[in-house]
MARLOTI-496825 format. One record per residue: residue number from 1; residue in three letters; x, y, z of N, C-alpha, C, O in turn. Coordinates in pm, 1 decimal, always signed. Example, Ala and Ser with C-alpha at 12.3 -4.5 7.8 and 13.67 -1.06 7.14 Angstrom:
2
@k:1, r:ala, n.xx:+1319.0, n.yy:-569.0, n.zz:+780.0, ca.xx:+1230.0, ca.yy:-450.0, ca.zz:+780.0, c.xx:+1320.0, c.yy:-330.0, c.zz:+780.0, o.xx:+1423.6, o.yy:-331.9, o.zz:+846.5
@k:2, r:ser, n.xx:+1285.0, n.yy:-225.0, n.zz:+708.0, ca.xx:+1367.0, ca.yy:-106.0, ca.zz:+714.0, c.xx:+1290.0, c.yy:+3.0, c.zz:+787.0, o.xx:+1340.9, o.yy:+113.8, o.zz:+803.9
END
This chain:
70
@k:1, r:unk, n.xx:+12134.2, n.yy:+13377.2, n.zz:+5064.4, ca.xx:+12122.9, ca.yy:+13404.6, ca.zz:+5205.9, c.xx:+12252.5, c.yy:+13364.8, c.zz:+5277.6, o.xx:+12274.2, o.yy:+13348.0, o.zz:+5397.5
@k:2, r:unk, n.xx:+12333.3, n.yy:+13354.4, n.zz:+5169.3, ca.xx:+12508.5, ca.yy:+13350.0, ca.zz:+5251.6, c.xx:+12534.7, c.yy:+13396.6, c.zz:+5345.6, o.xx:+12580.5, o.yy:+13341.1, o.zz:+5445.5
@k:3, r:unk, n.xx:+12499.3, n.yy:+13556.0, n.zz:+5323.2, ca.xx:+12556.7, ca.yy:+13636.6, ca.zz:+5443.0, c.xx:+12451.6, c.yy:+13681.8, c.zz:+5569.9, o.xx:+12436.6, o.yy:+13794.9, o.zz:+5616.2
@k:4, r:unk, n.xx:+12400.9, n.yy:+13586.8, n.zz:+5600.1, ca.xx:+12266.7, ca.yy:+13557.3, ca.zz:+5688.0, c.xx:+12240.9, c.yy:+13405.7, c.zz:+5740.2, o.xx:+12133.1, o.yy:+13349.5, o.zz:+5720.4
@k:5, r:unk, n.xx:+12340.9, n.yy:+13348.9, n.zz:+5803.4, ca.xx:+12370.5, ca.yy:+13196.8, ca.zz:+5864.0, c.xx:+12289.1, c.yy:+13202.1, c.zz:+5950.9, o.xx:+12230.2, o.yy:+13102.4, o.zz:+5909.3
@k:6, r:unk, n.xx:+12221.4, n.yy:+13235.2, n.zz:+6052.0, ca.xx:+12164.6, ca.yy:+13242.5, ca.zz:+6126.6, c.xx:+11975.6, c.yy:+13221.8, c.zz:+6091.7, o.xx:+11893.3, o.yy:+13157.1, o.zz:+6156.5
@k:7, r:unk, n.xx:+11958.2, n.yy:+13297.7, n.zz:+5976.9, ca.xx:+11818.0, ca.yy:+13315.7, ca.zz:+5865.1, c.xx:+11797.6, c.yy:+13136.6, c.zz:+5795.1, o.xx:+11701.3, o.yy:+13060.2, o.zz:+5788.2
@k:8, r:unk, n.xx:+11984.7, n.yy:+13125.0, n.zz:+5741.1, ca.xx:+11930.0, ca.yy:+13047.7, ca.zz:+5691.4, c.xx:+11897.9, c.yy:+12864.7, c.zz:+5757.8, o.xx:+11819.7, o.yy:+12774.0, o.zz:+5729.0
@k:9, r:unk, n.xx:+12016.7, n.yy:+12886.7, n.zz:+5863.4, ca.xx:+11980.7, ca.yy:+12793.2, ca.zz:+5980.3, c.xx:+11777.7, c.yy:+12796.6, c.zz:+5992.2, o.xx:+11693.8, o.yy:+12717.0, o.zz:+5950.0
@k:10, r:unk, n.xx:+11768.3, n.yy:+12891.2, n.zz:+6047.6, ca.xx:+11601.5, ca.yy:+12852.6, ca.zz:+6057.9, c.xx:+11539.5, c.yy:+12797.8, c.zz:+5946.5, o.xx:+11471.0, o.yy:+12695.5, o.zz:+5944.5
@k:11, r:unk, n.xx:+11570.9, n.yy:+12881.2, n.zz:+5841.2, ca.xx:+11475.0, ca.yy:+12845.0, ca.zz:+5729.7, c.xx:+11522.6, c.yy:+12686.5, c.zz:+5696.4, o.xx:+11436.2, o.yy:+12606.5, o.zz:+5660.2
@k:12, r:unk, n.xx:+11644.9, n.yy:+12649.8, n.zz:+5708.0, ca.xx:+11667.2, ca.yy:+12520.9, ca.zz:+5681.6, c.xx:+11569.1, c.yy:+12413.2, c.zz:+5749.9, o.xx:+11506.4, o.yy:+12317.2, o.zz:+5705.0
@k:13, r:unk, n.xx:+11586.5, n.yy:+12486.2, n.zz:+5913.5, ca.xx:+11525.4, ca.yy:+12398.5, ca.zz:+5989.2, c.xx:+11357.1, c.yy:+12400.3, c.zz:+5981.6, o.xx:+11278.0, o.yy:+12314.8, o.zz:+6021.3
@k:14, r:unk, n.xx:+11333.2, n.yy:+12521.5, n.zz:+5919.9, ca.xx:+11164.1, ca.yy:+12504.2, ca.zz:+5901.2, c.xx:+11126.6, c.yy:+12422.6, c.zz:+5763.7, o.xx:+11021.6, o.yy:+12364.7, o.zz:+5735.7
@k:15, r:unk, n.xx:+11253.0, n.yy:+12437.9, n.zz:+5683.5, ca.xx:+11188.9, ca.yy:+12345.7, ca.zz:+5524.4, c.xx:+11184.3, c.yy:+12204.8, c.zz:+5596.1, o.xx:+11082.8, o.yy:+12138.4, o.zz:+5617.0
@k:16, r:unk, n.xx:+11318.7, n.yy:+12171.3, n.zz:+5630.8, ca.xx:+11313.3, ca.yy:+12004.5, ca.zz:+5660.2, c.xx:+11215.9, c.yy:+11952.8, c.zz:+5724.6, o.xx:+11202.4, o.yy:+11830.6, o.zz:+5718.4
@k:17, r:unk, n.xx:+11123.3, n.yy:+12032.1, n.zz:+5802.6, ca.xx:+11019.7, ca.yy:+12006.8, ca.zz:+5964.1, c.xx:+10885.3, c.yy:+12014.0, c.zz:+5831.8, o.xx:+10801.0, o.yy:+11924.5, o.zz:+5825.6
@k:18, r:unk, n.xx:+10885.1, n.yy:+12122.8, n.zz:+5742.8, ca.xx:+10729.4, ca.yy:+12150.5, ca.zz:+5677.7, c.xx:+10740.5, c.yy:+12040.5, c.zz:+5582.1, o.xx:+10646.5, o.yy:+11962.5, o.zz:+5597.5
@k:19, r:unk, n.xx:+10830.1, n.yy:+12001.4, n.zz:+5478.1, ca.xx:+10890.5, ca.yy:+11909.7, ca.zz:+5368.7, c.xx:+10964.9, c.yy:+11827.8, c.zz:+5424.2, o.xx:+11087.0, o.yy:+11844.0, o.zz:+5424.1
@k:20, r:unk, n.xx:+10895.6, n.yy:+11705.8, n.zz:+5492.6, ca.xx:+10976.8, ca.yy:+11615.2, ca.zz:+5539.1, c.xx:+11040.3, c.yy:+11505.2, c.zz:+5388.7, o.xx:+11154.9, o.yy:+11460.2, o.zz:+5389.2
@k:21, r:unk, n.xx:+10961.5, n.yy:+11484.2, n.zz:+5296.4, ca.xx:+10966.5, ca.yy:+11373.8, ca.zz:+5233.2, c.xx:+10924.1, c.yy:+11453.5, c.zz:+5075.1, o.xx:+10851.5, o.yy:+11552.8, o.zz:+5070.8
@k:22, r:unk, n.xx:+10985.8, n.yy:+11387.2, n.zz:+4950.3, ca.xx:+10942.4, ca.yy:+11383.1, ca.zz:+4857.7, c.xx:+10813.4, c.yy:+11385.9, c.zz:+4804.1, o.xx:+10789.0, o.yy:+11390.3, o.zz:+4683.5
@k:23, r:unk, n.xx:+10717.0, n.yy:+11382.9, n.zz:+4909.4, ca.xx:+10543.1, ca.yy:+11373.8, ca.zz:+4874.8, c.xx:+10530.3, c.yy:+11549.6, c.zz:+4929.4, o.xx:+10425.8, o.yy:+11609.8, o.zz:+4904.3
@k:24, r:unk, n.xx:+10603.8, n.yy:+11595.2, n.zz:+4977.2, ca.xx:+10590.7, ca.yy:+11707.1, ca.zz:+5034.3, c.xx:+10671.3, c.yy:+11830.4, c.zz:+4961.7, o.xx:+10626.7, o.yy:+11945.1, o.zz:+4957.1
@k:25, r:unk, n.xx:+10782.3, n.yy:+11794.1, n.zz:+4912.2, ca.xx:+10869.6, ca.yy:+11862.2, ca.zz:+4799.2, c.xx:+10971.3, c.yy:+11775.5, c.zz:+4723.2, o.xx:+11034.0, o.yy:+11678.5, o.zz:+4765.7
@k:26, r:unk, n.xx:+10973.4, n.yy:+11827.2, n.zz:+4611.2, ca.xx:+11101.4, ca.yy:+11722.8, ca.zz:+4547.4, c.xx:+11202.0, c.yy:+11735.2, c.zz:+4566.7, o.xx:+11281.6, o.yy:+11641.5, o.zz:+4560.5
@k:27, r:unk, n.xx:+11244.2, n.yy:+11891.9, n.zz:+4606.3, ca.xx:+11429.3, ca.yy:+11867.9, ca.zz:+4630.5, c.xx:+11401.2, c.yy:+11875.4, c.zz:+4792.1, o.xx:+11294.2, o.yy:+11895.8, o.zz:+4849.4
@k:28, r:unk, n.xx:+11537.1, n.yy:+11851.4, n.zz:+4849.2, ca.xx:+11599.2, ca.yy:+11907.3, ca.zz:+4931.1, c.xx:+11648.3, c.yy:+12051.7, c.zz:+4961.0, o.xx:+11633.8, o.yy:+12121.7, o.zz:+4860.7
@k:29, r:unk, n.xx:+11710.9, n.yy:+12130.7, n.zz:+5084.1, ca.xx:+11666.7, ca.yy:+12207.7, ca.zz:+5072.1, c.xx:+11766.5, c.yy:+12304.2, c.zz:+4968.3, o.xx:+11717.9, o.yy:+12398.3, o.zz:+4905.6
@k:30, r:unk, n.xx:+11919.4, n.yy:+12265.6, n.zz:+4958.8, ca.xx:+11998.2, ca.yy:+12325.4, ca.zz:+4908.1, c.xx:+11975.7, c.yy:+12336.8, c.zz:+4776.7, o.xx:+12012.8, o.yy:+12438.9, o.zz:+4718.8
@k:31, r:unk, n.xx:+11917.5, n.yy:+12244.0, n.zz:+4714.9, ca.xx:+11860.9, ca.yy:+12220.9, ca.zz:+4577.9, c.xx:+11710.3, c.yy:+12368.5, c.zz:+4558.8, o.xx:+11695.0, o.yy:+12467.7, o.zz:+4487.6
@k:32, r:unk, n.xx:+11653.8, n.yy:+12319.3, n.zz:+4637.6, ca.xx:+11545.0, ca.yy:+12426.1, ca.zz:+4642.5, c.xx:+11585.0, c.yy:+12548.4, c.zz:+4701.4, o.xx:+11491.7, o.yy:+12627.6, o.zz:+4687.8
@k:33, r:unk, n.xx:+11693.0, n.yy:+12607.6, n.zz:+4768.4, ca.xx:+11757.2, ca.yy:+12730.5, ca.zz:+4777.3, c.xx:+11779.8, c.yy:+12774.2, c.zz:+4633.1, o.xx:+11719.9, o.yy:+12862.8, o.zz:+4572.2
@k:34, r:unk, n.xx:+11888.6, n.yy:+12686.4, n.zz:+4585.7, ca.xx:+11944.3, ca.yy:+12757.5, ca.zz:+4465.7, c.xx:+11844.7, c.yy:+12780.4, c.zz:+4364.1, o.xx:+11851.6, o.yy:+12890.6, o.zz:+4309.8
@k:35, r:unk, n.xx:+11766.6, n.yy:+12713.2, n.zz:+4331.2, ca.xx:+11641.6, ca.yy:+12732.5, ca.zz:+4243.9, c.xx:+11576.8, c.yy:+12830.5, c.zz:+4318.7, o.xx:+11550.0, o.yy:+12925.9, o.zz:+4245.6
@k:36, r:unk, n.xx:+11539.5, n.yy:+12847.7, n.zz:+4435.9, ca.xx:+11433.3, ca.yy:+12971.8, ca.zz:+4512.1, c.xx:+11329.3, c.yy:+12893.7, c.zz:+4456.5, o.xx:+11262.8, o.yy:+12936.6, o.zz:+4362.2
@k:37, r:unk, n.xx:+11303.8, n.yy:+12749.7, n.zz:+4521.8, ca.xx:+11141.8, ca.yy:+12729.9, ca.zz:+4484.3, c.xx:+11045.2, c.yy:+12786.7, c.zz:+4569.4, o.xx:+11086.8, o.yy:+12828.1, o.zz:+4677.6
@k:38, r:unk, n.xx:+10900.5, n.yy:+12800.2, n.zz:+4539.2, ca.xx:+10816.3, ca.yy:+12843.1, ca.zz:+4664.2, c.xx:+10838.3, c.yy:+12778.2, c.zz:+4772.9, o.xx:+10841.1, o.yy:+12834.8, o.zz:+4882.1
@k:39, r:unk, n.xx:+10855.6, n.yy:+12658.1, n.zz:+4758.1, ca.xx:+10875.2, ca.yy:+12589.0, ca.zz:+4937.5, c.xx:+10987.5, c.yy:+12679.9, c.zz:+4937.4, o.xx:+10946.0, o.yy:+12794.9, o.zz:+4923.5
@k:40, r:unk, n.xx:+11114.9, n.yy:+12673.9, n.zz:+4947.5, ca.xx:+11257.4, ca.yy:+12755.1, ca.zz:+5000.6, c.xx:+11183.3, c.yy:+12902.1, c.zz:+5004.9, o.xx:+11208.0, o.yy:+12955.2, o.zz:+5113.2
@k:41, r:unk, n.xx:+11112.5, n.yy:+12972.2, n.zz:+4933.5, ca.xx:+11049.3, ca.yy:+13104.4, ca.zz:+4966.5, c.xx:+10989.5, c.yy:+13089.5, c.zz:+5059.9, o.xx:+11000.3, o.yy:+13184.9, o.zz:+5137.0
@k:42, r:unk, n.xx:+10893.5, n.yy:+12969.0, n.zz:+5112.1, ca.xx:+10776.4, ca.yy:+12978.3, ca.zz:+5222.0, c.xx:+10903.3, c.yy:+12936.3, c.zz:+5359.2, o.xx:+10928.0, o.yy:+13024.6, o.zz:+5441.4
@k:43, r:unk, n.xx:+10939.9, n.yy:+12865.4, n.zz:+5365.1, ca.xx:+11029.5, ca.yy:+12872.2, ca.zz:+5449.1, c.xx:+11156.0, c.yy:+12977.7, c.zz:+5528.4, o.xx:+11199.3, o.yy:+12989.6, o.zz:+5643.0
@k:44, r:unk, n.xx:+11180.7, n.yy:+13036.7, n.zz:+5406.2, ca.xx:+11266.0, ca.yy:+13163.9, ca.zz:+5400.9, c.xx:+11140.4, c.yy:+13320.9, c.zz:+5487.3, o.xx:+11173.2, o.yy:+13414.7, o.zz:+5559.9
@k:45, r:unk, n.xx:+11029.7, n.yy:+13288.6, n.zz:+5442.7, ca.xx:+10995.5, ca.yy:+13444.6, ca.zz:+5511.2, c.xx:+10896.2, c.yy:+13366.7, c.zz:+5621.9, o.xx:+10814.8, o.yy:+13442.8, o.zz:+5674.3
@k:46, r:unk, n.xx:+10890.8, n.yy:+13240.0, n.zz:+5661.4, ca.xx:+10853.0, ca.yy:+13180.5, ca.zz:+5806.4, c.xx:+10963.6, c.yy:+13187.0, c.zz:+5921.5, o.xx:+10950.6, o.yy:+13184.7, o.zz:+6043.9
@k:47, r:unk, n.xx:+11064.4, n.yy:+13194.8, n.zz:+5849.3, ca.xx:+11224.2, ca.yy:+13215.8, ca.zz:+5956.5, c.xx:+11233.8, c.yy:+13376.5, c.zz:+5960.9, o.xx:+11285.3, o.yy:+13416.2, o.zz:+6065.4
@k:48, r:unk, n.xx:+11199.3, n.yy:+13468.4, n.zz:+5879.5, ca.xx:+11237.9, ca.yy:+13623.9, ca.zz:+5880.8, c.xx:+11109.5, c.yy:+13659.8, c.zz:+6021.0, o.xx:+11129.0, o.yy:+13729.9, o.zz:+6120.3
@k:49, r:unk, n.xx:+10992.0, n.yy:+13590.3, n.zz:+5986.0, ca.xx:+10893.7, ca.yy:+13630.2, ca.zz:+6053.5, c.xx:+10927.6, c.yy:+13538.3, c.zz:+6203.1, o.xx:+10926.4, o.yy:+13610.3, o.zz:+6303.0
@k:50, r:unk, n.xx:+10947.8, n.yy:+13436.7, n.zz:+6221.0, ca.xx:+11020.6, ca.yy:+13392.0, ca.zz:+6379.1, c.xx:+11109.5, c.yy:+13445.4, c.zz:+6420.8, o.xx:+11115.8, o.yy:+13436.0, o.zz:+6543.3
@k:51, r:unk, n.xx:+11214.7, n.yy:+13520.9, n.zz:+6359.7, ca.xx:+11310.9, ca.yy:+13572.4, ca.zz:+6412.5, c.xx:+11263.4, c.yy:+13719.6, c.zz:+6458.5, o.xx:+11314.3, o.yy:+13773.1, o.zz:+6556.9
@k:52, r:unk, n.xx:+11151.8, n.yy:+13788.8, n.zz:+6373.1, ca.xx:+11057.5, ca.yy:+13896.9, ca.zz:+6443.1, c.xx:+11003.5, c.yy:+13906.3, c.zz:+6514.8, o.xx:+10985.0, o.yy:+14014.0, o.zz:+6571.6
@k:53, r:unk, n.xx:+10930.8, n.yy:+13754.0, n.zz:+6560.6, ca.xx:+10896.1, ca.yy:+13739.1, ca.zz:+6684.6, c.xx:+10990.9, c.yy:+13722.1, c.zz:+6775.0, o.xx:+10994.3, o.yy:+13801.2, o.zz:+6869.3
@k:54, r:unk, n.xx:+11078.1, n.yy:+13626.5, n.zz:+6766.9, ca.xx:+11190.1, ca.yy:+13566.6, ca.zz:+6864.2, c.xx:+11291.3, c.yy:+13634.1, c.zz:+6916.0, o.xx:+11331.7, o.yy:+13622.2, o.zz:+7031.7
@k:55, r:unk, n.xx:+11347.9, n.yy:+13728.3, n.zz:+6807.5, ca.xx:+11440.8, ca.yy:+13814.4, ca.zz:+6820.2, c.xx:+11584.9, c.yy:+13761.3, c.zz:+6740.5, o.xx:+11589.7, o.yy:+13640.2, o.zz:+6718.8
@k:56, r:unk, n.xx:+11666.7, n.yy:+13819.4, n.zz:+6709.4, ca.xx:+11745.5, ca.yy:+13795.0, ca.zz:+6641.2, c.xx:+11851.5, c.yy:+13663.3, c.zz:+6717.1, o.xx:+11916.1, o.yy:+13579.5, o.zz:+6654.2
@k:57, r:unk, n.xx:+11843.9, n.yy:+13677.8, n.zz:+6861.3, ca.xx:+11896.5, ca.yy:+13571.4, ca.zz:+6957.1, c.xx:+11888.8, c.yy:+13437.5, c.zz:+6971.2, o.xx:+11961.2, o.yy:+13345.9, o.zz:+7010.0
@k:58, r:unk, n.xx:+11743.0, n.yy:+13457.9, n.zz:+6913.9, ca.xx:+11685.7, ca.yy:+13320.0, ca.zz:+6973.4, c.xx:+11714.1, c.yy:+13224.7, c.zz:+6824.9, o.xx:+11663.6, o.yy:+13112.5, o.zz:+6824.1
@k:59, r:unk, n.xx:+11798.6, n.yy:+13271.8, n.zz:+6694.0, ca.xx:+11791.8, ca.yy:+13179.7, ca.zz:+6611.1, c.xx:+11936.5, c.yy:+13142.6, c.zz:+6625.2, o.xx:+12023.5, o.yy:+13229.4, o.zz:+6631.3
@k:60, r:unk, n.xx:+11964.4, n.yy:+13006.8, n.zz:+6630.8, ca.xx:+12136.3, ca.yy:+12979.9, ca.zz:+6659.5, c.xx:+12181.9, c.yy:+12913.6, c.zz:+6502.2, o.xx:+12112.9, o.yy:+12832.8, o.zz:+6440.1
@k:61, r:unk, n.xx:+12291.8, n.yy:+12959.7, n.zz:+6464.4, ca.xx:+12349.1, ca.yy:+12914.3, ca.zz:+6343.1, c.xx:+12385.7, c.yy:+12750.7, c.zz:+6335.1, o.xx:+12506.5, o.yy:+12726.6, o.zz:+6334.3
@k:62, r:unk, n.xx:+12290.0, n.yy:+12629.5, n.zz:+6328.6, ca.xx:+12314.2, ca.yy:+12501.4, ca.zz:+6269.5, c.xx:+12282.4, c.yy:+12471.8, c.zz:+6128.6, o.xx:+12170.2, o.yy:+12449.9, o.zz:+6083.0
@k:63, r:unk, n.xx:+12369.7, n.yy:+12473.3, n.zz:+6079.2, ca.xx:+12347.1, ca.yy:+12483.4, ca.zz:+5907.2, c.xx:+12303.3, c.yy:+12329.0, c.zz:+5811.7, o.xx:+12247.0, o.yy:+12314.6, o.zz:+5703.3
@k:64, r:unk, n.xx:+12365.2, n.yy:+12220.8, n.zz:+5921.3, ca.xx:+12360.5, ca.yy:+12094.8, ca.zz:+5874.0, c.xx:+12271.4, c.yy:+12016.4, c.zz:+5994.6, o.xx:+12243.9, o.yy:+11896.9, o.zz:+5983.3
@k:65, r:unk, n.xx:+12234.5, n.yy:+12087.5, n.zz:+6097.6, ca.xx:+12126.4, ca.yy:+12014.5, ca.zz:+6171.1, c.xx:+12013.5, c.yy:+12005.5, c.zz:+6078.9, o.xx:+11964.4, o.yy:+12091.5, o.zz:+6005.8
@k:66, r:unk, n.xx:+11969.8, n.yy:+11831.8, n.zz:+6106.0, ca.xx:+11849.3, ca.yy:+11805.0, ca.zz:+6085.5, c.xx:+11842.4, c.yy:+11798.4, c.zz:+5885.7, o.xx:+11734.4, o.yy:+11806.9, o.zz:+5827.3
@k:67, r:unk, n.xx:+11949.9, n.yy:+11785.5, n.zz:+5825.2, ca.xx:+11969.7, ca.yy:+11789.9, ca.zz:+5667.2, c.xx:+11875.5, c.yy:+11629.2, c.zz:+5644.0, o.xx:+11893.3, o.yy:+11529.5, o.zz:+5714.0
@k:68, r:unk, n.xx:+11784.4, n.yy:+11639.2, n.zz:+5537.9, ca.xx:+11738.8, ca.yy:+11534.1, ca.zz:+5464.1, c.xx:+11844.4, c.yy:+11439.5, c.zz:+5405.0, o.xx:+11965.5, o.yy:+11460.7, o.zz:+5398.8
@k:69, r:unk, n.xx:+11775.7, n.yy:+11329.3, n.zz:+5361.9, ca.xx:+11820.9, ca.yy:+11284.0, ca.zz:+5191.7, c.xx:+11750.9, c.yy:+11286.1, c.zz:+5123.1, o.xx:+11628.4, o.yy:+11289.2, o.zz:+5134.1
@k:70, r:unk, n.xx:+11843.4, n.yy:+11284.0, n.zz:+5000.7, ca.xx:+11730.8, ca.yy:+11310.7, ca.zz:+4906.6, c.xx:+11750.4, c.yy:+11149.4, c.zz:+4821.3, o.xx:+11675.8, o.yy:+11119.4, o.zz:+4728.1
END
């Protein structure tokens, strides 16, 4: 989702908010991008579907807002 900063800003920001903690997922989210676990999938088409509602405007590109640790 490189060429989609904006997609992946949300989806970042919806994994970290749904998977706050290790009881909730084991990686983080860059870890679970590159793998494409179901959490990074459930997150990924919860941001396609807000931005359908929202409009393509309303998602602003923060790529490192709100990053976990792992």
């Amino acid at each position: 989702m490189e060429h989609d900063l904006p997609l992946r800003a949300a989806a970042r920001a919806i994994y970290d908010n749904c998977y706050p903690s290790e009881e909730w997922a084991p990686v983080g989210f860059d870890e679970a991008e590159r793998f494409r676990t179901v959490h990074y999938r459930q997150a990924v088409g919860a941001a396609q579907q807000a931005r359908a509602v929202l409009g393509d405007s309303a998602v602003q590109p923060s790529l490192f807002a709100g990053t976990r640790q792992a």
